[in-house]
C-alpha positions as a Markdown table, in Angstrom:
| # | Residue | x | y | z |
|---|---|---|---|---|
| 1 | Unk | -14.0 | -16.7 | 1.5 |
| 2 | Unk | -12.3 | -13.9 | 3.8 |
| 3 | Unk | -12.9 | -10.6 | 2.4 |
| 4 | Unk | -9.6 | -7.8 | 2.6 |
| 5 | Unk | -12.2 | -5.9 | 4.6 |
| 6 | Unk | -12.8 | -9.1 | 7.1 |
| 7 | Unk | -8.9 | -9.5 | 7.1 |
| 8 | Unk | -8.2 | -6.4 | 7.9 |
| 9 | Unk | -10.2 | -6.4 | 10.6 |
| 10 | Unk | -8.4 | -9.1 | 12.4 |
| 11 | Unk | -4.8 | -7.2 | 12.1 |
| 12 | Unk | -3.5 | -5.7 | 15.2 |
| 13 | Unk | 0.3 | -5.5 | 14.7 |
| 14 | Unk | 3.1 | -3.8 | 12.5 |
| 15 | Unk | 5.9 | -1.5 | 10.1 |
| 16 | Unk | 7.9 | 1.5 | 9.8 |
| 17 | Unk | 11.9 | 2.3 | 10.3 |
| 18 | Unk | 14.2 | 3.1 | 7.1 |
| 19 | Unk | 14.5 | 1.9 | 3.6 |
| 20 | Unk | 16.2 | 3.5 | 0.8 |
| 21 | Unk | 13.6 | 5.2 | -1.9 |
| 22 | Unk | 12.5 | 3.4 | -5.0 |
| 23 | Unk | 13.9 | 4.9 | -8.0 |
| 24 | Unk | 13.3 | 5.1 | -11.4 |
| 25 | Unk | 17.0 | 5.0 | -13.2 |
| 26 | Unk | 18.2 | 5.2 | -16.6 |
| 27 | Unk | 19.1 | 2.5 | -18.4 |
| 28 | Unk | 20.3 | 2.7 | -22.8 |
| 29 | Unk | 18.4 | 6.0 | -23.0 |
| 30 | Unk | 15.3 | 4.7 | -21.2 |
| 31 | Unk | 13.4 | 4.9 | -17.3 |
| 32 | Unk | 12.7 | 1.7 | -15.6 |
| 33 | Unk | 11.2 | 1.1 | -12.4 |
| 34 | Unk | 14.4 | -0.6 | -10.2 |
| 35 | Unk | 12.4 | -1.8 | -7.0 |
| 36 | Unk | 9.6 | -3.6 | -7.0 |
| 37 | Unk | 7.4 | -4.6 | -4.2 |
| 38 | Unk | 4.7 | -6.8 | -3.5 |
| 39 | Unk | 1.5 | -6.6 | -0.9 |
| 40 | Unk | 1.8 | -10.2 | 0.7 |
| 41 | Unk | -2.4 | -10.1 | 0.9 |
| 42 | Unk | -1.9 | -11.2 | -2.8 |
| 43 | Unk | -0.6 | -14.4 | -1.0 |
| 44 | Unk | -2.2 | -14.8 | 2.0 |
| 45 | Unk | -3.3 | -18.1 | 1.6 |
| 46 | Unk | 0.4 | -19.5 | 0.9 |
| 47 | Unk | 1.9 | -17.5 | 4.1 |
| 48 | Unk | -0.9 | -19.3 | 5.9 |
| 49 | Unk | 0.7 | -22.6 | 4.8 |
| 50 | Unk | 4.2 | -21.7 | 5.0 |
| 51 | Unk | 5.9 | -18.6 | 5.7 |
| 52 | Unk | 9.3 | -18.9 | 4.6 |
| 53 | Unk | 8.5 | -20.8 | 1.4 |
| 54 | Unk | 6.3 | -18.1 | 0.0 |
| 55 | Unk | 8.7 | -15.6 | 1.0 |
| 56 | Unk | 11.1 | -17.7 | -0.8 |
| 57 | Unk | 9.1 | -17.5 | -3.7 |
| 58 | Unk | 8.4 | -14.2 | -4.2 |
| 59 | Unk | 12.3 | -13.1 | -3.8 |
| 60 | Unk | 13.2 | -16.1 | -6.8 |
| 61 | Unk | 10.1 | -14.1 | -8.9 |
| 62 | Unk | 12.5 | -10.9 | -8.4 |
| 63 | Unk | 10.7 | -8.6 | -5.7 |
| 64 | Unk | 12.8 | -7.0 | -3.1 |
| 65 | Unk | 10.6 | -5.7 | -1.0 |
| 66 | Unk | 7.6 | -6.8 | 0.7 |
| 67 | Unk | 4.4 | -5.2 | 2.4 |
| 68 | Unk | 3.2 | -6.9 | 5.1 |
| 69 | Unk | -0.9 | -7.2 | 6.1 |
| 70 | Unk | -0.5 | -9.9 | 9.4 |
| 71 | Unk | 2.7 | -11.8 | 10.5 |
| 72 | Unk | 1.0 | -14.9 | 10.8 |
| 73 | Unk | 2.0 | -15.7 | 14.2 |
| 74 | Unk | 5.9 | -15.2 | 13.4 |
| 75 | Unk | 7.6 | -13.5 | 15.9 |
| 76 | Unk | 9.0 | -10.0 | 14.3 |
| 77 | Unk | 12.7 | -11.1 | 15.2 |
| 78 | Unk | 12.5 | -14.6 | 13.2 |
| 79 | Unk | 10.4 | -12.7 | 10.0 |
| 80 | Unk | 13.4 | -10.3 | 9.8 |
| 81 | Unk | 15.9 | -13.1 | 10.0 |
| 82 | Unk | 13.8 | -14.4 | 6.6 |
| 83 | Unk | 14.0 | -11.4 | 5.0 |
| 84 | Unk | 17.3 | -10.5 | 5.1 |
| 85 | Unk | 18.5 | -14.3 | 4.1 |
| 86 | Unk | 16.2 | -14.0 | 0.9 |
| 87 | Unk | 17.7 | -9.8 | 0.6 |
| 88 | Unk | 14.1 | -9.0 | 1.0 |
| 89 | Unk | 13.0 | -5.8 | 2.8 |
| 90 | Unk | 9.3 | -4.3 | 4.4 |
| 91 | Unk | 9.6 | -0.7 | 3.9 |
| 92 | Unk | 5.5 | -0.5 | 5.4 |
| 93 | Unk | 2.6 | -3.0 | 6.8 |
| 94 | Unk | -0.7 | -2.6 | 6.7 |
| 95 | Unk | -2.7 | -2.3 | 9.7 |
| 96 | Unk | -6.6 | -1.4 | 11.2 |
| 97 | Unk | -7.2 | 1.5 | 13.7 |
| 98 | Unk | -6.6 | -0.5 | 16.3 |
| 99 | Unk | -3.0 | -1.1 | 15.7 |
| 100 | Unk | -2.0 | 3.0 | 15.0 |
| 101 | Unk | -4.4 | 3.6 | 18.8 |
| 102 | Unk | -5.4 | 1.2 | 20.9 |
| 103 | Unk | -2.2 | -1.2 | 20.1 |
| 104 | Unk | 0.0 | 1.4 | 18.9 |
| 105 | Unk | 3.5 | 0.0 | 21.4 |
| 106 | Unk | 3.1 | -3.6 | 19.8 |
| 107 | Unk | 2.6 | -2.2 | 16.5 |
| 108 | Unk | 5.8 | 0.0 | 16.5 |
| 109 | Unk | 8.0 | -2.7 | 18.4 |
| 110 | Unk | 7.4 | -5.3 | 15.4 |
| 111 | Unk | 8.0 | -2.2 | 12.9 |
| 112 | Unk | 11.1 | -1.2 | 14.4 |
| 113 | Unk | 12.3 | -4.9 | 14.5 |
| 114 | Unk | 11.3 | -5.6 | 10.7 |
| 115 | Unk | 12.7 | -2.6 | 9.2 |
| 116 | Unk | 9.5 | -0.9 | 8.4 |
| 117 | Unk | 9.4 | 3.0 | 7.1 |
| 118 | Unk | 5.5 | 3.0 | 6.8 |
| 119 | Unk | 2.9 | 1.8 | 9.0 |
| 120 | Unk | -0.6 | 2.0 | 6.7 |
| 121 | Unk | -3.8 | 1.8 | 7.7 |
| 122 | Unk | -5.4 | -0.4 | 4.9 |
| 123 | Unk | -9.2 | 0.5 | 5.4 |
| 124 | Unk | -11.7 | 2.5 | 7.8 |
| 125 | Unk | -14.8 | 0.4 | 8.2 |
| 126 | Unk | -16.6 | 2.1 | 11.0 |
| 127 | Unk | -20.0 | 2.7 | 10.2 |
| 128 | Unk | -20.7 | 5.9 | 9.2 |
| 129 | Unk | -17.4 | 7.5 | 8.3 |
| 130 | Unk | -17.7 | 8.6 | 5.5 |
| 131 | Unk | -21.4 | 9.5 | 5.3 |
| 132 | Unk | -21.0 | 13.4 | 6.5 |
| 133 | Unk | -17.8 | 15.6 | 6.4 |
| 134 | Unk | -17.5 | 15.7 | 9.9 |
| 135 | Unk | -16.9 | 12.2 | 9.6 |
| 136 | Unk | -14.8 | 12.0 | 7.3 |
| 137 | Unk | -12.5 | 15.5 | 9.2 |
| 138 | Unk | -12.8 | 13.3 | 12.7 |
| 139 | Unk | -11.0 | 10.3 | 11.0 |
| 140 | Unk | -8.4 | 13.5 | 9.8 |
| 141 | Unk | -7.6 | 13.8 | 13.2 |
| 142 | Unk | -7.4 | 10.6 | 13.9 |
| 143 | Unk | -5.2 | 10.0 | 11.6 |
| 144 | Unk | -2.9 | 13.8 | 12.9 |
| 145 | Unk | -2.9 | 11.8 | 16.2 |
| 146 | Unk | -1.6 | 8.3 | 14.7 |
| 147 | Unk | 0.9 | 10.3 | 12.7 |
| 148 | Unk | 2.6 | 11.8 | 15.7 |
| 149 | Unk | 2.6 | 8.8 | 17.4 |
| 150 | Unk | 5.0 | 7.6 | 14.8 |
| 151 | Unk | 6.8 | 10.9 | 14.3 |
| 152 | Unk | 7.7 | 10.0 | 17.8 |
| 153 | Unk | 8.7 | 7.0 | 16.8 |
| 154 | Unk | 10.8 | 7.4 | 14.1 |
| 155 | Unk | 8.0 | 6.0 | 11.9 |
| 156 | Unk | 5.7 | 7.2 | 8.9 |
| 157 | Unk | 2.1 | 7.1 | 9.3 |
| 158 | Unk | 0.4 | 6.1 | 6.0 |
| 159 | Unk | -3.4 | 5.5 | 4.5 |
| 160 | Unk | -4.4 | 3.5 | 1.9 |
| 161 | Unk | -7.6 | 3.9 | 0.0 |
| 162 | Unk | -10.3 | 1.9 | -1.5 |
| 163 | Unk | -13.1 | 3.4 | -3.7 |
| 164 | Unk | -15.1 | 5.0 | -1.0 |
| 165 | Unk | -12.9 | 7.5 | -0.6 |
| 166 | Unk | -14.0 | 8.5 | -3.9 |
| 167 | Unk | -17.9 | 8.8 | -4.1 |
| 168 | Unk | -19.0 | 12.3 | -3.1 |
| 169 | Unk | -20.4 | 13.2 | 0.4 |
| 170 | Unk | -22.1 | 16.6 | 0.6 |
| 171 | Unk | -20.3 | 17.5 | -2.2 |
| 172 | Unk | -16.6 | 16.6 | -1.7 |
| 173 | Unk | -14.5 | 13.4 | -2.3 |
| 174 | Unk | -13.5 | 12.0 | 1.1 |
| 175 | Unk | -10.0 | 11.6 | 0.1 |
| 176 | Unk | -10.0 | 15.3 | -0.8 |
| 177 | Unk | -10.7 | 16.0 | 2.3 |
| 178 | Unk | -8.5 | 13.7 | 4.2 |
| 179 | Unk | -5.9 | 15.2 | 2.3 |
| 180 | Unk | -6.9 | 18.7 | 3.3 |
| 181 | Unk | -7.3 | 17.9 | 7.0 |
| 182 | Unk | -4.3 | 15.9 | 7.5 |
| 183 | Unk | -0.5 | 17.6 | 8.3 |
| 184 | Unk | 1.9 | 16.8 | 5.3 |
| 185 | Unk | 4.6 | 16.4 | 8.3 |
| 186 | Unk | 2.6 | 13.8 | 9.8 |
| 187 | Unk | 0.6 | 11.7 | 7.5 |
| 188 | Unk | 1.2 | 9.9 | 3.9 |
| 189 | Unk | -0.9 | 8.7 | 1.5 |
| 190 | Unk | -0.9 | 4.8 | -0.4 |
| 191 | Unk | -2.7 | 5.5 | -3.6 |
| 192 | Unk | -4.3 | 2.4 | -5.0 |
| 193 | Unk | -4.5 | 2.8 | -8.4 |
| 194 | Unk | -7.0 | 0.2 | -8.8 |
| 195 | Unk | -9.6 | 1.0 | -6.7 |
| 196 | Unk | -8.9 | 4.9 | -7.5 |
| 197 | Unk | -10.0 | 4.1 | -11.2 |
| 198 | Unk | -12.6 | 1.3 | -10.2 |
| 199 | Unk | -14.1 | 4.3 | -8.2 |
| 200 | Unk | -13.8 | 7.1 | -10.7 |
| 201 | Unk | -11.1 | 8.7 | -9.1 |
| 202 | Unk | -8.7 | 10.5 | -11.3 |
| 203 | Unk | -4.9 | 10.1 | -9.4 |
| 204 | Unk | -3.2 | 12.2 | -11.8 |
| 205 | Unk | -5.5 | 15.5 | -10.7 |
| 206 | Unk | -4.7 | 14.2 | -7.2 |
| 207 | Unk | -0.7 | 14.5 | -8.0 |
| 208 | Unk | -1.3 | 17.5 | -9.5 |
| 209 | Unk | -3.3 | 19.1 | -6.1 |
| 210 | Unk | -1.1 | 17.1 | -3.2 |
| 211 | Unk | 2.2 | 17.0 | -4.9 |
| 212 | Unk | 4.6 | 14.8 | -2.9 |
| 213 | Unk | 1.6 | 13.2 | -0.5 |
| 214 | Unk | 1.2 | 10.1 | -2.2 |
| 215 | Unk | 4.7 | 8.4 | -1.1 |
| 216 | Unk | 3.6 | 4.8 | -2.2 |
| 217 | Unk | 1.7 | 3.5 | -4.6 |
| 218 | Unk | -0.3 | 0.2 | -4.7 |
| 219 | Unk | -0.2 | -1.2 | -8.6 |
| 220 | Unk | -2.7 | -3.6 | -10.2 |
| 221 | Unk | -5.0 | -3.7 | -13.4 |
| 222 | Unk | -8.6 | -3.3 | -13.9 |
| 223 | Unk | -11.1 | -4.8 | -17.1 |
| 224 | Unk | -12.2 | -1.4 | -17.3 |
| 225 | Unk | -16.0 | -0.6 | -17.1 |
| 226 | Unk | -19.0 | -1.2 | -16.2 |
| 227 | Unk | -17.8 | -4.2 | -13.8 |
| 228 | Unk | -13.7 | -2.9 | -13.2 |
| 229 | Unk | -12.8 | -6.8 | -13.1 |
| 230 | Unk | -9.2 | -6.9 | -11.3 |
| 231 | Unk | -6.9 | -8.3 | -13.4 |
| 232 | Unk | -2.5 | -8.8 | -13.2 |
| 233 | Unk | -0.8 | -5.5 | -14.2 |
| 234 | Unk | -0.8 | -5.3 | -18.1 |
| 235 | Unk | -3.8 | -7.2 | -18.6 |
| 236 | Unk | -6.0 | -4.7 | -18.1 |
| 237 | Unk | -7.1 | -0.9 | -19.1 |
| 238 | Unk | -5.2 | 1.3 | -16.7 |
| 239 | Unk | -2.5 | 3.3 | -18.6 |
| 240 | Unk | 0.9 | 3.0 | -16.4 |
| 241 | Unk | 3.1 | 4.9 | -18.4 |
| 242 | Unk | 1.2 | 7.7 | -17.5 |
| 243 | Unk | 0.3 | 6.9 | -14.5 |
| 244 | Unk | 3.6 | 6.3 | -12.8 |
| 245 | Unk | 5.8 | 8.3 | -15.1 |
| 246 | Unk | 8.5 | 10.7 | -13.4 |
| 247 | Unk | 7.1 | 14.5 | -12.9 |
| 248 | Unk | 3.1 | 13.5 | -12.1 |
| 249 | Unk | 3.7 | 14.8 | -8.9 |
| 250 | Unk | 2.8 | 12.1 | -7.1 |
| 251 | Unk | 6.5 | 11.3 | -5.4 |
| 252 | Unk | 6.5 | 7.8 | -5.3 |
| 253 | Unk | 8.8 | 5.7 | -3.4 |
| 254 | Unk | 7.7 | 2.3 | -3.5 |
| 255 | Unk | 5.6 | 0.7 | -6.4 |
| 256 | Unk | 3.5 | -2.5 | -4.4 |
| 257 | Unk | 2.1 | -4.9 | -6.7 |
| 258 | Unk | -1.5 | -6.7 | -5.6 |
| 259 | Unk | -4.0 | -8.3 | -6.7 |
| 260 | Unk | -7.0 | -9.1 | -4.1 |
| 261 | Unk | -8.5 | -12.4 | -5.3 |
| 262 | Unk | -5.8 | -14.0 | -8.0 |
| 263 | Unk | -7.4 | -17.4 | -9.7 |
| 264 | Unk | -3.3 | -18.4 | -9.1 |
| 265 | Unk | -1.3 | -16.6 | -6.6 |
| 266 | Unk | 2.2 | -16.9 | -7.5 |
| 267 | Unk | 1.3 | -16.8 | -11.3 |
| 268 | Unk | -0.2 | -13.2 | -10.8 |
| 269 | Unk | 2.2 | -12.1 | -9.1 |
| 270 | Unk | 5.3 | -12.9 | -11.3 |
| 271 | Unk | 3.1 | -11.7 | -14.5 |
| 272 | Unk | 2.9 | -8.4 | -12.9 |
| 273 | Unk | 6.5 | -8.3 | -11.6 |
| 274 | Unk | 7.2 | -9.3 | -15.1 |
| 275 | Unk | 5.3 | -6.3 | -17.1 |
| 276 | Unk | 6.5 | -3.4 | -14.2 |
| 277 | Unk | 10.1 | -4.7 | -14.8 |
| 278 | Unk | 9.8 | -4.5 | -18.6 |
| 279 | Unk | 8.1 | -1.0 | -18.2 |
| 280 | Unk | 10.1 | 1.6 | -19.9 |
| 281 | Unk | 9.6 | 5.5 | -19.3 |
């Protein structure tokens, strides 16, 4: 079975442009969340049978907008064609190192072409990154570096976080210190709620500390302790009232369901889009 840290590994392309903000609007007295988007990792093994028909799919479950991790040897042109027949947008994609340095002109052609706001760097596995500070404050200019490659672009650079970010290292949380070493103007943040809890993390003192950094927010559930199972959003522990309320401090934009190993694909994904569109503030 492919890991999300093997897959990631493989990804070399993608995302970044313009998209109108998620927004939380009233409705008879109450908030509800009005955008919804879904990580297509969730259903990687149906876009690896058919493109098109997943996307399909997912748009008839309700999502508008879509983050991509791979383009399963679509041509950016042909993928955007899809997307805008199915009223589907990509505000961000997920991408390794490799794509924000090495392959950085590929990666922000196909984000230009797909309508891409964000382009995300989805995990840092090089060994020994975030055993020392100095580690984890080189990978902080890495990341000033990638962000002002897409500044120039007319992009968003973005990181997204597992739990690793959250286990201490000479006394400080990695992500703490990415935060700190990183330029607001240059670099966003994708908190992952999941593995932010599943790693003792606590997001809402994050808000609180980096008010507006955290410009997307990845959304699924967890069994709770000792084992954190990853379950559909609803089914789980993880309070998201309070969690993606208005006035945390995080600054949302876009709320991205996922789930990383679903027993059923499609039926995780429409009972999460189900419970976030029922949510009420």
């Amino acid at each position: 079975m492919t890991t999300r840290r093997e897959f990631i590994g493989t990804l070399a392309a993608a995302s970044a442009a313009a998209c109108m903000p998620n927004r939380i609007h009233a409705l008879t007295g109450s908030r509800r969340l009005d955008r919804i988007g879904l990580q297509l990792y969730t259903v990687r093994r149906e876009m690896a049978g058919n493109v098109e028909t997943t996307l399909q799919h997912v748009a008839a479950i309700g999502y508008r907008d879509v983050e991509f991790a791979g383009y399963y040897d679509r041509e950016p042109a042909k993928l955007r064609a899809t997307l805008d027949a199915l009223q589907l947008s990509a505000p961000s994609a997920h991408v390794g190192l490799p794509g924000v340095e090495a392959q950085w002109s590929a990666t922000a052609a196909a984000a230009k072409v797909l309508g891409h706001r964000w382009v995300i760097v989805a995990s840092v596995n090089e060994r020994g990154t975030f055993d020392s500070i100095a580690g984890v404050k080189a990978l902080a200019a890495r990341f000033n570096a990638a962000g002002r490659r897409a500044r120039d672009a007319g992009l968003r650079f973005g990181f997204h976080n597992h739990n690793v970010e959250f286990r201490k290292v000479e006394g400080a949380e990695p992500l703490e210190v990415l935060l700190s070493e990183t330029d607001p103007s240059l670099v966003d943040f994708e908190m992952d709620l999941y593995w932010a809890t599943q790693g003792g993390g606590d997001p809402l003192a994050y808000f609180a500390r980096h008010t507006g950094r955290f410009k997307l927010a990845h959304v699924k559930d967890s069994g709770g302790p000792p084992a954190h199972e990853m379950r559909d959003v609803g089914a789980g522990v993880i309070d998201w009232k309070k969690l993606l309320a208005p006035g945390t401090g995080a600054g949302f934009e876009r709320f991205i369901v996922e789930h990383d190993q679903p027993k059923d694909a499609f039926a995780s994904v429409e009972a999460s889009y189900r419970y976030l569109k029922a949510l009420e503030f």
